[in-house]
C-alpha positions as CSV (number, residue, x, y, z in Angstrom):
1,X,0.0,0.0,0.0
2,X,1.4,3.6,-1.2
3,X,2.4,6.0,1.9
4,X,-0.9,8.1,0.5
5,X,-3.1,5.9,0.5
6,X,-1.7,4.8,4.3
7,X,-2.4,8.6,5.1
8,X,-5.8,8.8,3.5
9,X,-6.9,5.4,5.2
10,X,-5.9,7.0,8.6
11,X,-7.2,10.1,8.1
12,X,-10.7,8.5,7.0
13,X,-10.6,6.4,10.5
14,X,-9.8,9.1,12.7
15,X,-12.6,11.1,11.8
16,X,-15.3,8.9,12.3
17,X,-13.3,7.5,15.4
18,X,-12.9,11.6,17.0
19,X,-16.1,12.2,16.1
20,X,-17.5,9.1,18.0
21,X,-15.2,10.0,20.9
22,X,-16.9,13.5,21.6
23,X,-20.2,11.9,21.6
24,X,-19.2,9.6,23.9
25,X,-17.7,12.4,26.5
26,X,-20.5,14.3,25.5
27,X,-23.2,12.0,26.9
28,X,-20.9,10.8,30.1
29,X,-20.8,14.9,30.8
30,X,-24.8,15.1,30.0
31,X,-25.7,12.1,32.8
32,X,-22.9,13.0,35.0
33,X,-24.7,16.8,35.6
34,X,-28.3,15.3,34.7
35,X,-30.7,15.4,37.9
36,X,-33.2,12.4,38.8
37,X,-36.9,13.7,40.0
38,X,-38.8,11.6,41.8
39,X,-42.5,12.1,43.1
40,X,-43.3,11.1,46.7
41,X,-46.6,12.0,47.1
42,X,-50.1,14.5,46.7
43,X,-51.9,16.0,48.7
44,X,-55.2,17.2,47.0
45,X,-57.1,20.7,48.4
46,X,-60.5,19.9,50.2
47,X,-62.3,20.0,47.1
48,X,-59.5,18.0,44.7
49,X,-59.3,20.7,42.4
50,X,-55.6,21.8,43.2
51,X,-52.6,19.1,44.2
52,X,-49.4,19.6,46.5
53,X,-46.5,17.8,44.5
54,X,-43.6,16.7,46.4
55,X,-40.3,15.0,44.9
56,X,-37.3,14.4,45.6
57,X,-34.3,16.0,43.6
58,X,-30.7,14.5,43.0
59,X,-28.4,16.1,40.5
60,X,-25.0,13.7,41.0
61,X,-22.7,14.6,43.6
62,X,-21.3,18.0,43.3
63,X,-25.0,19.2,44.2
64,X,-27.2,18.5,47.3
65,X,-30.0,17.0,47.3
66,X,-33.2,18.7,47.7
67,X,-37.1,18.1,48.6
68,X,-39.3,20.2,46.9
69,X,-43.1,21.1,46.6
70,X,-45.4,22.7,43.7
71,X,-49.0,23.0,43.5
72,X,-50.5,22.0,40.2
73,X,-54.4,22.1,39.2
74,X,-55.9,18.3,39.1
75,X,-55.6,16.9,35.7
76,X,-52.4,18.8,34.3
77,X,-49.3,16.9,34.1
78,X,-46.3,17.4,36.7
79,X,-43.0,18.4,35.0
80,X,-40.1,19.4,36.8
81,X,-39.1,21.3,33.8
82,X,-42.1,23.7,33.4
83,X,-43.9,23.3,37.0
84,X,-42.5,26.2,39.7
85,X,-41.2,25.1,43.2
86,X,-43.0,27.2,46.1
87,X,-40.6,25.7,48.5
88,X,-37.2,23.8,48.1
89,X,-34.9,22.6,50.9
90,X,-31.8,20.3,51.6
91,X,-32.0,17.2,51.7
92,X,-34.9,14.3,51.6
93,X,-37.4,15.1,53.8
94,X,-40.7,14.3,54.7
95,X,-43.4,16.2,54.5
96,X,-46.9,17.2,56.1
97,X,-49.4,19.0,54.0
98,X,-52.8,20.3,55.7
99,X,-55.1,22.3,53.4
100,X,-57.3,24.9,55.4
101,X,-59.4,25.6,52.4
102,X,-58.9,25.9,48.6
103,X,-56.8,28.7,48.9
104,X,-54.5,28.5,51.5
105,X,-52.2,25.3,52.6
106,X,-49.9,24.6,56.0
107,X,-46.2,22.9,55.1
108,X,-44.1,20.9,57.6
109,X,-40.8,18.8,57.4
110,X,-39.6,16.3,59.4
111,X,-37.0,16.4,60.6
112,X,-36.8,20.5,60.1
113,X,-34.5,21.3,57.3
114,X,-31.1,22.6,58.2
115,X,-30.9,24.6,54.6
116,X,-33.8,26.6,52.7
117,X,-33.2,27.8,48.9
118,X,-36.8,29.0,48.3
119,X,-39.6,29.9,50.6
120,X,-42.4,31.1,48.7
121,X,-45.5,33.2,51.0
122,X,-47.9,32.6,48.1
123,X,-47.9,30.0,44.6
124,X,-50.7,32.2,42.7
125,X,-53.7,32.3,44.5
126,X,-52.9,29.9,46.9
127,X,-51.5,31.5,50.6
128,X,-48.8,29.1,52.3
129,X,-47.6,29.1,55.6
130,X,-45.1,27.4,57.1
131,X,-44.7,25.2,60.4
């Protein structure tokens, strides 16, 4: 085989060969920063018309992991994605959800949460308060 076509061989591999390569640490980057939601329960208002979602958040180790809560009208879909957190703390906690009425709800955690990020007063119409 001529020295040219040696070269043109190689070069044809090592592009297909690179190319797969970047893919490859492309999608190890992608899951290593990807976070995992998972639901852990509802809690519907008095008349079932509005839902408290809680999950549980883990993004891989370089960021702690987090409950959170959103309140979503009954019969729309729950996506992390497009669905606003009222309340988000550290770790994986449980939690107690008392509607008063169809406007206002009462949060707990057990045990109390050592770190807050959010801490909404208020998710629309909806009043929260916090115990």
């Amino acid at each position: 085989m001529s020295r040219r076509r040696w070269i043109g061989l190689v070069v044809a591999l090592a592009v297909p060969v690179g190319f797969l390569c970047v893919v490859l640490f492309d999608s190890v980057m992608h899951e290593f920063g990807a976070c995992r939601v998972v639901r852990q329960k509802l809690f519907a208002s008095p008349s079932g018309a509005k839902l408290v979602v809680v999950v549980w958040k883990t993004c891989g180790t370089t960021v702690p992991e987090s409950t959170q809560a959103s309140i979503i009208a009954r019969g729309r879909t729950f996506s992390p994605e497009s669905t606003p957190t009222f309340v988000s703390v550290r770790g994986h906690l449980e939690v107690v959800v008392a509607w008063s009425s169809e406007r206002a709800v009462r949060i707990g955690f057990i045990p109390e949460p050592d770190q807050i990020y959010k801490r909404e007063q208020r998710a629309g119409d909806i009043a929260i308060d916090y115990e």
